[in-house]
VOROGU-879262 format. One record per residue: residue in three letters; x, y, z of N, C-alpha, C in turn. Coordinates in steps of 0.1 Angstrom, whole numbers, plus 5000, padded with zeros to 4 digits. Layout:
N
ALAXYZXYZXYZ;...
# end
This chain:
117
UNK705893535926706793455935705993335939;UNK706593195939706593115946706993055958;UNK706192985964706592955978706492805979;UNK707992715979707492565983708192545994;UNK707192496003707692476020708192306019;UNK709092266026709792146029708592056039;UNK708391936034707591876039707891706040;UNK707491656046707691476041706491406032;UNK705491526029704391446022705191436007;UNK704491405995704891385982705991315976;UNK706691205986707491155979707191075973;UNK708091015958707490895955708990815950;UNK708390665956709590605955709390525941;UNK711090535937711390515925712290335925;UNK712890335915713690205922715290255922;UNK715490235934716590265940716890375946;UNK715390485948715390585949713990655953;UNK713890755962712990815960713290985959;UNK711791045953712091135946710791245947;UNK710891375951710091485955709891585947;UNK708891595939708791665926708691805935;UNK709491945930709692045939708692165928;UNK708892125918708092245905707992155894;UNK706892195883707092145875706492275857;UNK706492215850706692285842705592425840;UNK704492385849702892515850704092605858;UNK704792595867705292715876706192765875;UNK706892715866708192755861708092805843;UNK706892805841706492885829707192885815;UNK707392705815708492665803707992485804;UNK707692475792707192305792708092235791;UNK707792145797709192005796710292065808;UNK710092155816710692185827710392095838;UNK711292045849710591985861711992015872;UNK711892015884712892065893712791925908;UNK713591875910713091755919714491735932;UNK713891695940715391645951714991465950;UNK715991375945716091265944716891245958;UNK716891145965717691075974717790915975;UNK719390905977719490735974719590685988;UNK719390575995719090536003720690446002;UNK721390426017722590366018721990206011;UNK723590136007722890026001722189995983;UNK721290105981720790135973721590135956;UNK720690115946721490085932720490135923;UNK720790275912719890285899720490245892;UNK720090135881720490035869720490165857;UNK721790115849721790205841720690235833;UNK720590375825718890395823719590505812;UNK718990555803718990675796717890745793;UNK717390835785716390945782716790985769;UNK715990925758715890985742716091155739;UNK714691235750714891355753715291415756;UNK715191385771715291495785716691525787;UNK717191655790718391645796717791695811;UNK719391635820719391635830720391695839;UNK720291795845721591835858721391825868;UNK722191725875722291705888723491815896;UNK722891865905723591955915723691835931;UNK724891815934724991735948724791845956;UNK723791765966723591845978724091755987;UNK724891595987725791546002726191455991;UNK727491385997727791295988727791185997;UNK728291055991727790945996727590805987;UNK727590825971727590745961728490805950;UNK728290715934728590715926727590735915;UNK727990785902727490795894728190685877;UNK727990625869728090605861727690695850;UNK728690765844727990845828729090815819;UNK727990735810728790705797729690595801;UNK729690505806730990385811732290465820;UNK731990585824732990645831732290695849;UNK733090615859732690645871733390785878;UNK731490845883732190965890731990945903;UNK732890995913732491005926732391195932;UNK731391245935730791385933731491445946;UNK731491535944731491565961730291695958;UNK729891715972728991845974728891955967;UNK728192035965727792105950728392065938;UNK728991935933729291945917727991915911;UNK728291945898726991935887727491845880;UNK726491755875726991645863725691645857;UNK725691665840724891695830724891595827;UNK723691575822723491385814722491475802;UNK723091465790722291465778721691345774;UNK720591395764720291295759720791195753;UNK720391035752720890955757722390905758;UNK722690995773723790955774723490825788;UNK724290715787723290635797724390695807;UNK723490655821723990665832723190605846;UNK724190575858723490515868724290535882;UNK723290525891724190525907724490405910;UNK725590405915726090285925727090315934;UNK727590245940728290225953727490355968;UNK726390325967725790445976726790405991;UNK726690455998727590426011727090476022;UNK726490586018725590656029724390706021;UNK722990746031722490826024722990966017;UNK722090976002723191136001721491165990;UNK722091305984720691365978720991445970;UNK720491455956720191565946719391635942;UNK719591755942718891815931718991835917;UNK717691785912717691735894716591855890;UNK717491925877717191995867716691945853;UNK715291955853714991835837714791965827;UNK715091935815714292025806713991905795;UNK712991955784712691895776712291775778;UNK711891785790711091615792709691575785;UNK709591465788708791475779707991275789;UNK706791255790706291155793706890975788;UNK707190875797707790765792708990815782;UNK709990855789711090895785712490815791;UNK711990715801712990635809712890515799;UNK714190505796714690385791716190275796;UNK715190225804716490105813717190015802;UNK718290005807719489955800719689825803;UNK719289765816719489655825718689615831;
# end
């Protein structure tokens, strides 16, 4: 069993975003695993971006923004999941309030972000 306690140390800010690595692939006993809560800040914009590799599921935990996948705009509400395979591009915008996810990576793999914009 693991134990990760909620804290404000470890964030690190991304652009348009910051982001709290919660597990990563030593603890979850599968490489190219990683488990993270991202949060966008009101205001706030991720440029569209893709991943050769990695796939990704986001689980909403508050809504508050938008998503871009594939040239198709989503607006989420609380717990939906939206899968981003590899390179499917995608990006946040119209944030409105703060809001926050939790991101499921597999098959990641190091310099895997590729901005579009």
């Amino acid at each position: 069993m693991k134990y990760i306690p909620k804290d404000e140390e470890g964030w690190i800010q991304g652009r348009g975003y910051r982001k709290r690595i919660m597990a990563r692939d030593e603890m979850l006993k599968q490489e190219g695993t990683l488990i993270q809560t991202v949060c966008f800040e009101k205001g706030t914009r991720v440029p569209l971006h893709h991943h050769e590799h990695g796939l990704e599921a986001f689980y909403i935990l508050s809504e508050g923004g938008a998503f871009v996948l594939n040239g198709e705009k989503i607006v989420p509400k609380k717990g939906d999941v939206i899968i981003c395979e590899p390179g499917d591009e995608h990006a946040v915008e119209d944030v409105e309030q703060d809001f926050c996810i939790l991101v499921f990576k597999t098959n990641w793999v190091t310099d895997d972000l590729i901005w579009s914009e």
